[in-house]
C-alpha positions in Angstrom: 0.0 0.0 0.0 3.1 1.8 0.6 4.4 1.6 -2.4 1.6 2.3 -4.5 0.8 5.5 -2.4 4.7 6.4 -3.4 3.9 5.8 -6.8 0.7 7.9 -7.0 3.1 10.9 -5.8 5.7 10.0 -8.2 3.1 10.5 -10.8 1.8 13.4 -9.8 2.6 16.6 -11.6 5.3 18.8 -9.4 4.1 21.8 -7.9 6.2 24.5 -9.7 8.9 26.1 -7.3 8.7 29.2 -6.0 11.5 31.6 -7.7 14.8 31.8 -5.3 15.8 35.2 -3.6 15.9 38.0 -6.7 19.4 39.4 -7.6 17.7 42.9 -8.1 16.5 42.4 -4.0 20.4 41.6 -3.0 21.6 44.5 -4.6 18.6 46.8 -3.3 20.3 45.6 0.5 23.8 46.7 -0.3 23.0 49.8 -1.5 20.3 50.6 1.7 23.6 49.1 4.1 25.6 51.2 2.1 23.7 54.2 2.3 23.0 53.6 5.8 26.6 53.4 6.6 27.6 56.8 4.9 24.7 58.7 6.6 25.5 57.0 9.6 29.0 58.5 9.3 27.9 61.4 8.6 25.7 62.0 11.0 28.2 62.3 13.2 29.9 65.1 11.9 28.5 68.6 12.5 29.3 70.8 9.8 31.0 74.6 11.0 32.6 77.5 9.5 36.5 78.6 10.2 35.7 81.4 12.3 34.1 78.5 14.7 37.1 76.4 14.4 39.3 79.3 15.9 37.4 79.9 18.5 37.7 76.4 19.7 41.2 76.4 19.6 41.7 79.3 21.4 39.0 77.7 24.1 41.3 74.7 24.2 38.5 72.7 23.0 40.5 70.9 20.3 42.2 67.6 20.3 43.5 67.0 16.4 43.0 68.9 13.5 43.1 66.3 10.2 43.3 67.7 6.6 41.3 64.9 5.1 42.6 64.6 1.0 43.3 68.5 1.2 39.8 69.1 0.9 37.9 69.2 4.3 39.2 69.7 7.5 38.0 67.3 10.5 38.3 68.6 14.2 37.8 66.5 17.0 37.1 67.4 20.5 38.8 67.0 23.8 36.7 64.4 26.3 36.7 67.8 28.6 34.9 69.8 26.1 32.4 66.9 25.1 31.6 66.5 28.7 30.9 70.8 29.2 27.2 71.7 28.8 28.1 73.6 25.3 29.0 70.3 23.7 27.0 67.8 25.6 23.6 69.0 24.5 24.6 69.1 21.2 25.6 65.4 20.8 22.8 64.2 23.2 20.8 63.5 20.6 22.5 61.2 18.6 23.5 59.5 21.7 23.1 56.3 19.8 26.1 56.9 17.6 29.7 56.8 19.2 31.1 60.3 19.7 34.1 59.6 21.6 36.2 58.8 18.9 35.3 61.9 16.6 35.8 63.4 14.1 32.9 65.7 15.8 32.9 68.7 13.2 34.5 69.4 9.6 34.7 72.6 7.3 35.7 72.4 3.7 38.8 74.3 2.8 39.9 75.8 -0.6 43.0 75.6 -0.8 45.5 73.6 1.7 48.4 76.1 1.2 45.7 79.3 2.3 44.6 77.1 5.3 47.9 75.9 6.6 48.8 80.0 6.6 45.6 80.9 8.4 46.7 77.8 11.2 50.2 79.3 11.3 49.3 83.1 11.9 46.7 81.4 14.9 49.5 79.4 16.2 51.7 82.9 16.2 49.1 84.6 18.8 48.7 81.5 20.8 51.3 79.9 23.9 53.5 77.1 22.9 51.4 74.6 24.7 47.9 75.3 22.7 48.9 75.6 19.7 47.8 73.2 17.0 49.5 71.0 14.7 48.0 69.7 10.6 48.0 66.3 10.1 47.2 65.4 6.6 45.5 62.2 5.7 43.6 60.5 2.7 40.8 58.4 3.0 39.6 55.9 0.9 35.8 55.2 2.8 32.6 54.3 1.6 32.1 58.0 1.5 35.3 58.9 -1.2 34.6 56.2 -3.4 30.3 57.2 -3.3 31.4 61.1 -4.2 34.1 59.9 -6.7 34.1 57.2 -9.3 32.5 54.6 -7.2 29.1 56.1 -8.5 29.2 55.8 -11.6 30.9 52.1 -11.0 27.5 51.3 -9.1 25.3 53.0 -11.9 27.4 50.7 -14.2 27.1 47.4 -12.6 23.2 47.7 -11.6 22.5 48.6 -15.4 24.6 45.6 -16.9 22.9 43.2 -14.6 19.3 44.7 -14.9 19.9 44.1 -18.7 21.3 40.7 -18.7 18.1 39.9 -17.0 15.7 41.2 -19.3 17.9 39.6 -22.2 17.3 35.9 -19.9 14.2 36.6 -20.2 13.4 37.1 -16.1 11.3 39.2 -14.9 8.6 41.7 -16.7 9.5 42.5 -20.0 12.4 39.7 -19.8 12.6 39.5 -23.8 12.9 42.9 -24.6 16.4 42.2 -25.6 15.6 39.6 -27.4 12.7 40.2 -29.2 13.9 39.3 -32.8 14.9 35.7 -31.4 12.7 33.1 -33.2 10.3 30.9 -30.1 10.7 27.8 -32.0 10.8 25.0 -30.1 13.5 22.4 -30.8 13.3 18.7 -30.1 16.4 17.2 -30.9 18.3 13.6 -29.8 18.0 15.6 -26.0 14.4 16.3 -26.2 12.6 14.0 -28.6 9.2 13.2 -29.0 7.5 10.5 -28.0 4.7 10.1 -30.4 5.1 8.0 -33.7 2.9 6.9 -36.6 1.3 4.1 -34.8 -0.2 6.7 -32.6 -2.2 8.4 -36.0 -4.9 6.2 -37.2 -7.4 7.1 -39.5 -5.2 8.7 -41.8 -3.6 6.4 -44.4 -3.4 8.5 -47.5 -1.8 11.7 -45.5 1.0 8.8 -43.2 2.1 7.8 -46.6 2.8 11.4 -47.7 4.4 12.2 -44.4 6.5 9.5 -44.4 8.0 9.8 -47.9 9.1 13.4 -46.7 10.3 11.5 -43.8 12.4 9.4 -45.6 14.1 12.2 -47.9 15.6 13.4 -45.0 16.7 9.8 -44.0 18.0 8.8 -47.5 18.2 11.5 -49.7 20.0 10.1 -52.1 18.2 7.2 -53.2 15.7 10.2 -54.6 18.5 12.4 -56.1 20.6 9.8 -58.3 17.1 9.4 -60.4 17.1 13.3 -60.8 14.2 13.6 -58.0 14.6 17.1 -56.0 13.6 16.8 -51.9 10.3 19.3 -51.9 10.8 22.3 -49.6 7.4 22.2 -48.2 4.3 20.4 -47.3 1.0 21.9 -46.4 -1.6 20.0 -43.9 -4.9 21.0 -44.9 -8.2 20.2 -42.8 -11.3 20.8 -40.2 -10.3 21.3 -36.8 -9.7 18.3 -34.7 -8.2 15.9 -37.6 -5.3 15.0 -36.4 -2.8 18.2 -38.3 -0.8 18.7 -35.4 -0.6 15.1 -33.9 1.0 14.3 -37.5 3.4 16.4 -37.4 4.2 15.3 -33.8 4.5 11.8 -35.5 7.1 13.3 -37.5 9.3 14.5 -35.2 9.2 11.3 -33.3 9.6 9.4 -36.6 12.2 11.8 -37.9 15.8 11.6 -36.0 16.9 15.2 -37.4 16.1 18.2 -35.9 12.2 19.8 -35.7 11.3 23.1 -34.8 7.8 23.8 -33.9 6.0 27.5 -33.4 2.9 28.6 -34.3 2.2 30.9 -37.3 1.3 33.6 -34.1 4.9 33.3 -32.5 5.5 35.5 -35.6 2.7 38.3 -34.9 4.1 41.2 -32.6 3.3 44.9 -32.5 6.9 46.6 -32.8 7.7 47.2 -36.2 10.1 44.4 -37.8 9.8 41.9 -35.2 8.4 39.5 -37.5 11.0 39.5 -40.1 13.7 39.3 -37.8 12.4 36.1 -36.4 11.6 34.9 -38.8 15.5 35.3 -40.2 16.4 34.1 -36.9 14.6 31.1 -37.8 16.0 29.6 -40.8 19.1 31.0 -39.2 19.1 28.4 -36.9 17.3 26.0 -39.3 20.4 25.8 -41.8 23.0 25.3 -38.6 21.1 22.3 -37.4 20.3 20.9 -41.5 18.6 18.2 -42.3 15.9 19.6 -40.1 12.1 20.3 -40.1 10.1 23.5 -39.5 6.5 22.6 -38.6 4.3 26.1 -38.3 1.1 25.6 -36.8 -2.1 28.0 -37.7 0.0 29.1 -40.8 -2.7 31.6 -41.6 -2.1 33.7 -38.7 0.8 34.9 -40.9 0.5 34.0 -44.2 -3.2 35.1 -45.2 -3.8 36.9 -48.9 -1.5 40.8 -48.6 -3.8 43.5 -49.3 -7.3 42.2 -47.9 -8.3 44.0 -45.1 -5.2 46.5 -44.5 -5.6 50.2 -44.6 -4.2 52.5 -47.8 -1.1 54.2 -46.6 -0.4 51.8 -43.7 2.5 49.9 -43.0 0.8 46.4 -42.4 3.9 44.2 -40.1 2.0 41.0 -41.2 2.7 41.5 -44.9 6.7 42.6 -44.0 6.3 39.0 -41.9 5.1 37.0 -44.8 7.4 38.7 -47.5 10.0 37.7 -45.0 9.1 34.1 -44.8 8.8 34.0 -49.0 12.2 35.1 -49.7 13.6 32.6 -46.9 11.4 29.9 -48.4 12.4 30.4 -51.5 16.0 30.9 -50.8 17.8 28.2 -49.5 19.1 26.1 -52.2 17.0 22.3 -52.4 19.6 20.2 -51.3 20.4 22.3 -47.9 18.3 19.7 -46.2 15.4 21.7 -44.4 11.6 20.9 -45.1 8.4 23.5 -44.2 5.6 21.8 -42.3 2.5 23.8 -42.1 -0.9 22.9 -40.8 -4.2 25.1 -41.2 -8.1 24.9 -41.6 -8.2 28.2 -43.3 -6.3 27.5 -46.9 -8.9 29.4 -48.4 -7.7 32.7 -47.0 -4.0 31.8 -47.7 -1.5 33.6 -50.1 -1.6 32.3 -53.6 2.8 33.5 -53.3 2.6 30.4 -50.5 0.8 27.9 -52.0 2.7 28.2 -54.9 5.2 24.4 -55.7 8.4 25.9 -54.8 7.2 26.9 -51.2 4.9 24.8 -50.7 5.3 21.7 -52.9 2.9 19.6 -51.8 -1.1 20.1 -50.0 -2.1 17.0 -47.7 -5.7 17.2 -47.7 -7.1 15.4 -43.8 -10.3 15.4 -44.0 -12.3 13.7 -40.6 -12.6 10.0 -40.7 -14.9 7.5 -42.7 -16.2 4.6 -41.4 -13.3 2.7 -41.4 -11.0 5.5 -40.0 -12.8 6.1 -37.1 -12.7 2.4 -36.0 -9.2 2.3 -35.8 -8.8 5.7 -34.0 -11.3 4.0 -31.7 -9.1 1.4 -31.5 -5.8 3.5 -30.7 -7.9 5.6 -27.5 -9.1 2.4 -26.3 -5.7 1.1 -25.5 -5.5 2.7 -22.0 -8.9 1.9 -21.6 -9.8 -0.8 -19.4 -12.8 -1.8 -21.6 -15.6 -4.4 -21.0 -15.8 -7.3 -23.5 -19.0 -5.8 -24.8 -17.6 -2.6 -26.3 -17.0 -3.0 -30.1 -15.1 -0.6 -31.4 -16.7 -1.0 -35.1 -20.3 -0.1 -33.4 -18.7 2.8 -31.7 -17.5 3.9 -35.1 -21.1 3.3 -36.8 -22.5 5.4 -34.2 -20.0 8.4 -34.3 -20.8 9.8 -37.7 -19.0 13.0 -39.1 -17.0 13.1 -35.8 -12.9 13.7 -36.1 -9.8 12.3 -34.1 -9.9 14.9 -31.1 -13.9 14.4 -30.8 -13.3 10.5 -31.0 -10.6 10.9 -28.0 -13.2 12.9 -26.0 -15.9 10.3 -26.0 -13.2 7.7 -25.0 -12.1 10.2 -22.1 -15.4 10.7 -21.3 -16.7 7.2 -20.8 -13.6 6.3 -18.7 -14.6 9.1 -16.4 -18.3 8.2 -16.0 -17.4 4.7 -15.5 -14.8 5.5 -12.5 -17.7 8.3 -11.5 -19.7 4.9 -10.9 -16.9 2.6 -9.0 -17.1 0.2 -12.1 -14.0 -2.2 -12.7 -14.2 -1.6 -17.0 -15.7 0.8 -19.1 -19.0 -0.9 -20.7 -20.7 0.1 -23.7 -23.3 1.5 -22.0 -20.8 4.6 -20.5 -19.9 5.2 -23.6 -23.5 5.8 -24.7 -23.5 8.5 -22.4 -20.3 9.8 -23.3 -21.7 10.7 -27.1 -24.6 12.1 -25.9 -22.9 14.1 -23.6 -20.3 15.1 -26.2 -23.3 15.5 -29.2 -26.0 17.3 -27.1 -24.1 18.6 -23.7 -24.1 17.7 -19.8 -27.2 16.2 -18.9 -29.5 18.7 -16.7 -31.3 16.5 -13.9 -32.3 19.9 -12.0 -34.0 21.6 -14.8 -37.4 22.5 -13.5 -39.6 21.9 -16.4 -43.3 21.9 -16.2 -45.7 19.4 -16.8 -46.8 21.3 -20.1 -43.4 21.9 -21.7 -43.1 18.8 -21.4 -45.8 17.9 -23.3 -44.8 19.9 -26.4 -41.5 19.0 -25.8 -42.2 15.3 -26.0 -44.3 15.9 -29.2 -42.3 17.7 -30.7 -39.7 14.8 -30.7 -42.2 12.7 -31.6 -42.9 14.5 -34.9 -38.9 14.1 -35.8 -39.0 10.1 -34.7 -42.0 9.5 -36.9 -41.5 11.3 -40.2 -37.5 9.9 -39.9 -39.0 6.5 -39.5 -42.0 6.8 -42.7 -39.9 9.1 -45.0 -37.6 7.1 -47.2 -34.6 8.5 -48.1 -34.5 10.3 -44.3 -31.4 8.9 -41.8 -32.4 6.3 -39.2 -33.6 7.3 -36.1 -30.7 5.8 -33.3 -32.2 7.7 -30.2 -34.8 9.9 -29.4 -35.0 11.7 -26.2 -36.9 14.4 -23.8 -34.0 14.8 -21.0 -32.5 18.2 -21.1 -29.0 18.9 -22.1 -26.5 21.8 -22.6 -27.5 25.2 -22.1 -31.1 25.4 -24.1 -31.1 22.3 -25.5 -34.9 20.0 -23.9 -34.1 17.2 -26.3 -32.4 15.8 -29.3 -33.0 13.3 -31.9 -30.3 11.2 -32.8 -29.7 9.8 -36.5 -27.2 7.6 -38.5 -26.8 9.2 -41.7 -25.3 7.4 -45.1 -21.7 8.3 -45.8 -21.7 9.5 -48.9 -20.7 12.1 -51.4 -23.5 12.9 -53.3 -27.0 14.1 -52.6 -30.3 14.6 -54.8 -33.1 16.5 -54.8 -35.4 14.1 -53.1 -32.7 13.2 -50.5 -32.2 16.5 -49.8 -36.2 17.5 -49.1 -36.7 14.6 -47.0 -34.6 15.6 -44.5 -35.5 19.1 -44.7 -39.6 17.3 -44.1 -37.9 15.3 -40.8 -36.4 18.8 -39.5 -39.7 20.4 -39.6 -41.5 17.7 -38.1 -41.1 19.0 -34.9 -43.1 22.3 -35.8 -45.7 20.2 -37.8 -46.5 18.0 -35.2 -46.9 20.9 -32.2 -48.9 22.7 -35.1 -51.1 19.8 -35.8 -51.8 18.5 -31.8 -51.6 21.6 -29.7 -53.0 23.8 -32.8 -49.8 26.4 -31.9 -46.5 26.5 -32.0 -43.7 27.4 -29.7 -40.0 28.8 -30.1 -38.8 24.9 -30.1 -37.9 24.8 -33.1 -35.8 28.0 -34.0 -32.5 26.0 -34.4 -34.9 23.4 -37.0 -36.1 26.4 -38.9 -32.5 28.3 -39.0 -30.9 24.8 -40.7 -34.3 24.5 -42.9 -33.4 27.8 -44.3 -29.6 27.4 -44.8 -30.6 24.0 -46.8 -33.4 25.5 -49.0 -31.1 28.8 -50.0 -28.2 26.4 -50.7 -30.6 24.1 -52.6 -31.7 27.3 -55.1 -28.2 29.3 -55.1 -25.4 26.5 -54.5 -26.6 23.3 -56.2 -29.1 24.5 -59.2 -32.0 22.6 -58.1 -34.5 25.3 -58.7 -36.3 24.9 -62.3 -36.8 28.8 -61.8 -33.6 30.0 -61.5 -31.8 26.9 -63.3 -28.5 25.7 -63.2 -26.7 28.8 -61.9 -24.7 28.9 -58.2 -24.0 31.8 -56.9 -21.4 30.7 -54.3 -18.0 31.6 -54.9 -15.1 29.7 -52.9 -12.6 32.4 -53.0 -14.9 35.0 -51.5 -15.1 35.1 -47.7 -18.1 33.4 -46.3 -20.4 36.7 -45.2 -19.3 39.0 -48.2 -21.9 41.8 -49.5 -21.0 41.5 -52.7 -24.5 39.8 -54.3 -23.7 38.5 -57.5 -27.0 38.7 -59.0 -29.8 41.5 -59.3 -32.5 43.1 -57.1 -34.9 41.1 -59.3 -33.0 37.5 -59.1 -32.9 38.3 -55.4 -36.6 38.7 -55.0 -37.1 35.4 -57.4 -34.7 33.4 -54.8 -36.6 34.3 -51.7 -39.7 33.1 -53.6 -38.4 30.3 -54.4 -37.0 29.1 -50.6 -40.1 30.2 -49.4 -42.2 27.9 -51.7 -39.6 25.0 -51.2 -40.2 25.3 -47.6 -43.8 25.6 -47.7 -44.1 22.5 -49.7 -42.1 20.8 -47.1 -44.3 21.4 -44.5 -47.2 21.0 -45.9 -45.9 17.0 -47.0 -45.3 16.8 -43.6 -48.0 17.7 -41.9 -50.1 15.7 -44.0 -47.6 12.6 -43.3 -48.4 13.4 -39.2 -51.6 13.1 -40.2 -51.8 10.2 -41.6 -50.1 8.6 -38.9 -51.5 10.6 -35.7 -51.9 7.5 -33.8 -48.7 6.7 -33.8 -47.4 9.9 -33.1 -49.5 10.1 -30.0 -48.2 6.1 -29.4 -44.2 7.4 -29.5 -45.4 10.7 -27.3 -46.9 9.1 -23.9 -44.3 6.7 -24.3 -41.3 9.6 -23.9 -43.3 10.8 -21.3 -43.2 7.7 -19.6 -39.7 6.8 -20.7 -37.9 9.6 -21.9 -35.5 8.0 -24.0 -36.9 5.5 -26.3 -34.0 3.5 -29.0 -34.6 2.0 -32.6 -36.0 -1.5 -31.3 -38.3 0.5 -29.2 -39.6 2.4 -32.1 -39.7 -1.3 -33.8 -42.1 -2.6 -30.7 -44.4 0.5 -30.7 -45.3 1.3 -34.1 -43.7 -1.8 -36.1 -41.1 -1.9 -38.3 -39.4 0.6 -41.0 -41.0 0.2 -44.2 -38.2 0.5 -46.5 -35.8 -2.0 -46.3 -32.3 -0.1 -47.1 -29.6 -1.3 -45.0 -27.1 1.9 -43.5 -23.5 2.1 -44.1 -22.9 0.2 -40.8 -25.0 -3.0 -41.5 -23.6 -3.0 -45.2 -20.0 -3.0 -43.9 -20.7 -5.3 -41.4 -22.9 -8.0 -43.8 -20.3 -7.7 -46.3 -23.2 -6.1 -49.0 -21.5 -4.1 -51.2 -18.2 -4.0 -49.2 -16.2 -1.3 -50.6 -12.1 -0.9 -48.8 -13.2 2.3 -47.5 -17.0 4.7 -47.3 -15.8 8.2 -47.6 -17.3 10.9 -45.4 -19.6 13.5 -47.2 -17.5 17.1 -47.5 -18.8 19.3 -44.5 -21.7 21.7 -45.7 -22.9 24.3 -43.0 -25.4 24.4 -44.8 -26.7 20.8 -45.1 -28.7 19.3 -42.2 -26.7 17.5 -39.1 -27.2 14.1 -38.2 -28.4 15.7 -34.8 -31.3 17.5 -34.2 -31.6 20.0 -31.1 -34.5 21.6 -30.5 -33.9 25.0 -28.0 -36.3 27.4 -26.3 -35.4 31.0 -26.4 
């Protein structure tokens, strides 16, 4: 128990250490001592005029008379005149301070020759045995070296080690000094990575690209004898969450060179120049430690198109950045050994100078996971899983549709936590239920107070989406349909399992805008009103239908024209059509979305007993599955098996289903209806 107790600690993450005692602290303390000292000193030593000084002497007051450096003269007292009332009031006060040993008072003197004249005439009108004899010394204290050179010494030596600081980098503003320096990060033989290809799955096509680039590097020449040049660059291209960055992680474990990481911001700064000079810096230190690898992350932070967006006149730092980085891309000769790495999800916004071959040679296009993909990233998160023997991967990959790597790793995550949440000894397949609904439709809300009759529309309303999915033909089938509350507005989702597949027609395409309104049709048709359910089912209605007459040409009114332009940012004001054309599309949407709506109300009302049927039972139940759907109100009536039960019946059995290309404007395979 011991042991394992030590163990836990070992593994637990070090607290970080507090800094040690500052330099700039250390010499704050001489300086104060120091000060303290000369004041101190000081304070000792009254200041008085000659006249004063000869009256002492003819009083007898005066022990030894010093001519410090031939600049000040310092007079101490006899013990007989410190002890008279004249003297002893005067001292009293800095009783604290020893005045025994004097000096007690000074007077500054011009010139030593004048002074030692004015002693010798005193000396003339006084008896042999009070008379006064000059003794000249020079002092080197605290005090002669603060007034003299010792100073500017100080000033010197607290400057240098203030800057030397700042130019480590402690402290605020610790890389002022050093603000051209590139922040790559290097991981070399000392520091290297511990992620390799085996860690990427899902991603085939793009490893095989990688590791030819890989293997320049390794072998070079087995490319150049045939006349084959190593390519300067490679560009990862896809969504978020892919798997961009853990690739080129692969790489630098794969890769025993060199690899410098930073991301495309590391580059952005405010003062003027900053960005070229690191990025100078960079390939600076690229070419000293060739072969290497650069990998910039979020390249378009830094390389986006010069010109849009930047103010006439105005010196724009990003474009003297990215003119920086094209010249250094394209200047080091091929064979000098040092490959670009880039990942972004932006490429269209991208320089067309960049994405030219000769920078960037080749574009690796990761796009999220089919079918197949996802079952064996499934199968790499599941490794450290302690998993029941009733999870199968290949289920869990039929039932994550259109998700990508980092999404897949969350559900995993997620179910491993719910499972130790409930003191279970594996992760079953039920936890991981849970874990994609939590990840699709948000943390489950248990204390939502919801009255009786939201609940009722609610549960309708649901209803409407679980029948016309289930009686419409080319609609997704239904997985899940539930009343429980989740996220922030969401009172319930359905859940479908769409095809994977490229292409969509017309008929495809109005069915399941017919199942998103079936929410609205059904509260329309049983409570004869509607409610503010079924804003986010009318907002992807609307996107569909406008990308069905302006994107795809499936309008026999306006024909086969689109009107979307892939260059042009996504909200642009530029309309490239008429005032007329504009009034002839929102006719159009408008009747495509009537027509909708009006097919499925009259499908509700042809099956109104079944939709009341699948209702009480969500009240009942809340969550009702495919096989309950099958019990209630019998089975599907069109027998077309999904992509799951195809792949797993060997029916058309293709080596891998590719994943549609991400529309925003094209329905979700989850519905979520929110209240405002």
């Amino acid at each position: 128990m011991a042991e394992d107790t030590q163990k836990n600690r070992n593994n637990l993450p070090k607290i970080p250490q507090r800094p040690g005692f500052q330099g700039w602290l250390i010499v704050s303390l001489i300086m104060a001592v120091l000060l303290i000292m000369f004041f101190g000193q000081r304070s000792n030593v009254r200041d008085i005029r000659q006249k004063q000084f000869v009256e002492m002497v003819k009083s007898r007051e005066v022990e030894k008379v010093a001519l410090v450096n031939d600049r000040t003269v310092e007079i101490t007292l006899t013990n007989e005149a410190l002890r008279s009332e004249k003297y002893k009031n005067l001292f009293e006060e800095r009783s604290y301070l020893s005045t025994s040993q004097g000096p007690h008072f000074s007077f500054p003197v011009i010139s030593p020759a004048s002074f030692k004249d004015d002693v010798d005439k005193l000396n003339a009108q006084l008896a042999e045995a009070d008379r006064i004899e000059i003794q000249p010394e020079n002092k080197t204290g605290f005090y002669e070296f603060f007034t003299g050179w010792g100073f500017l010494i100080l000033i010197v030596l607290t400057m240098y080690f203030m800057m030397s600081r700042m130019a480590g980098g402690g402290g605020p503003g610790g890389q002022i000094f050093n603000i051209g320096k590139s922040r790559a990060a290097l991981f070399d033989a000392d520091s290297k990575v511990k992620i390799t290809f085996n860690d990427v799955a899902g991603l085939d096509e793009a490893k095989e690209e990688i590791k030819e680039i890989v293997e320049f590097l390794k072998t070079p020449k087995k490319f150049t004898d045939l006349g084959g040049k190593i390519p300067k660059g490679a560009l990862l291209v896809g969504p978020p969450g892919t798997g961009k960055t853990l690739l080129a992680k692969a790489v630098a474990g794969e890769a025993n060179v060199p690899f410098f990481s930073l991301s495309g911001s590391d580059f952005v700064e405010m003062f003027v120049g900053v960005g070229a000079a690191r990025v100078r810096d960079l390939f600076k230190q690229a070419k000293e430690k060739a072969p290497c690898i650069i990998f910039i992350d979020e390249i378009d932070a830094v390389g986006r198109s010069r010109g849009r967006g930047s103010m006439p006149g105005a010196n724009d730092e990003r474009e003297n950045t990215l003119n920086s980085l094209l010249v250094e891309m394209d200047g080091f000769a091929t064979d000098s050994g040092i490959i670009i790495l880039a990942a972004t999800n932006r490429p269209d916004v991208l320089d067309p100078a960049l994405m030219r071959p000769g920078r960037f040679d080749r574009q690796i296009s990761i796009d999220k996971p089919d079918l197949i993909g996802r079952e064996a990233i499934f199968k790499v998160h599941l490794k450290p899983v302690k998993i029941a023997p009733d999870v199968n991967p290949k289920e869990l990959a039929a039932q994550t549709p259109g998700f990508a790597g980092a999404e897949i790793a969350n559900v995993c995550n997620e179910a491993a936590l719910i499972a130790a949440r409930r003191n279970k000894k594996a992760v079953d397949m039920h936890d991981f239920q849970e874990a994609m609904d939590r990840v699709i439709g948000g943390l489950e809300k248990k204390n939502k107070l919801i009255s009786p009759e939201e609940k009722k529309i609610v549960a309708f309303h649901e209803a409407g989406h679980a029948i016309t999915g289930w009686f419409f033909e080319h609609a997704n089938p239904l997985v899940k349909v539930t009343i429980v509350p989740r996220g922030i507005a969401a009172l319930g989702y359905a859940q479908y399992l769409p095809k994977e597949q490229f292409l969509y027609r017309t008929e495809q395409l109005i069915d399941e805008m017919c199942v998103t309104l079936g929410g609205r049709a059904a509260e329309d048709i049983v409570f004869d009103k509607i409610s503010t359910g079924a804003s986010n089912d009318l907002e992807r209605v609307t996107k569909l239908a406008y990308s069905m007459v302006t994107v795809y040409g499936m309008n026999e009114k306006i024909g086969n024209i689109s009107f979307y332009d892939s260059k042009q940012p996504e909200y642009s004001f530029n309309k490239p059509y008429s005032e007329e054309t504009a009034r002839e599309i929102d006719e159009e949407v408008r009747k495509l979305v009537n027509s909708a709506y009006q097919r499925t109300r009259q499908m509700l009302l042809d099956k109104r007993e079944k939709l009341e049927i699948i209702a009480q039972e969500l009240l009942k139940k809340e969550i009702l599955f495919q096989n309950d759907l099958e019990r209630l109100i019998g089975k599907r009536p069109f027998d077309t098996p999904t992509t799951y039960q195809a792949f797993t019946n060997g029916q058309d059995k293709p080596e891998s289903y590719p994943e549609p290309t991400p529309d925003p404007n094209e329905a979700e395979p989850v519905t979520t209806e929110k209240v405002s």
